[in-house]
C-alpha positions, 0 to 999 in steps of 0.5 A: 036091856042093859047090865052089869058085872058086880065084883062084890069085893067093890060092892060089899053093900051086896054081900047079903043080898048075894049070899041069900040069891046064891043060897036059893039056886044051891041050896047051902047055907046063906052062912056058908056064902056069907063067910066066903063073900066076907072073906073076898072083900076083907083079903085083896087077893082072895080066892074065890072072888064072886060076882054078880050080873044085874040089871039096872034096876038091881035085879040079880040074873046071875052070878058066880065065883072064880077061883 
C-alpha cells in the first residue's frame, strides 16, 4: 500500500475535509479545528503545524499535529 505525509500548510484544499476527519475521532468542533488548520497555512511559522497520512487514493489513515 503506498501513502503519503500531507503537511496541510502545502494542501489547504484539505483543511475541511481534515478538520471534519479530526472532528469525528475527538469529538471537538470541526470549528474548532478549522480555525487551527486555517491558522497553520496563512502563518509560515505557526504552531501547531497538522498533517494527514493518505492513501493514494485519498483516503485519510491518520493524522495529527506538532506543536
Amino acid at each position: 500500500m503506498k501513502w503519503d505525509i500531507r503537511r496541510l500548510r502545502e494542501a489547504p484544499e484539505l483543511c475541511e475535509t481534515a478538520a471534519c476527519w479530526f472532528s469525528e475521532r475527538w469529538k471537538i468542533p470541526v470549528s474548532e479545528y478549522t480555525e487551527s488548520i486555517e491558522e497553520c497555512i496563512a502563518q509560515e511559522n505557526s504552531v501547531p503545524q497538522w498533517y494527514l497520512v493518505q492513501k493514494e487514493d485519498g483516503q485519510i489513515l491518520a493524522g495529527g499535529c506538532m506543536l
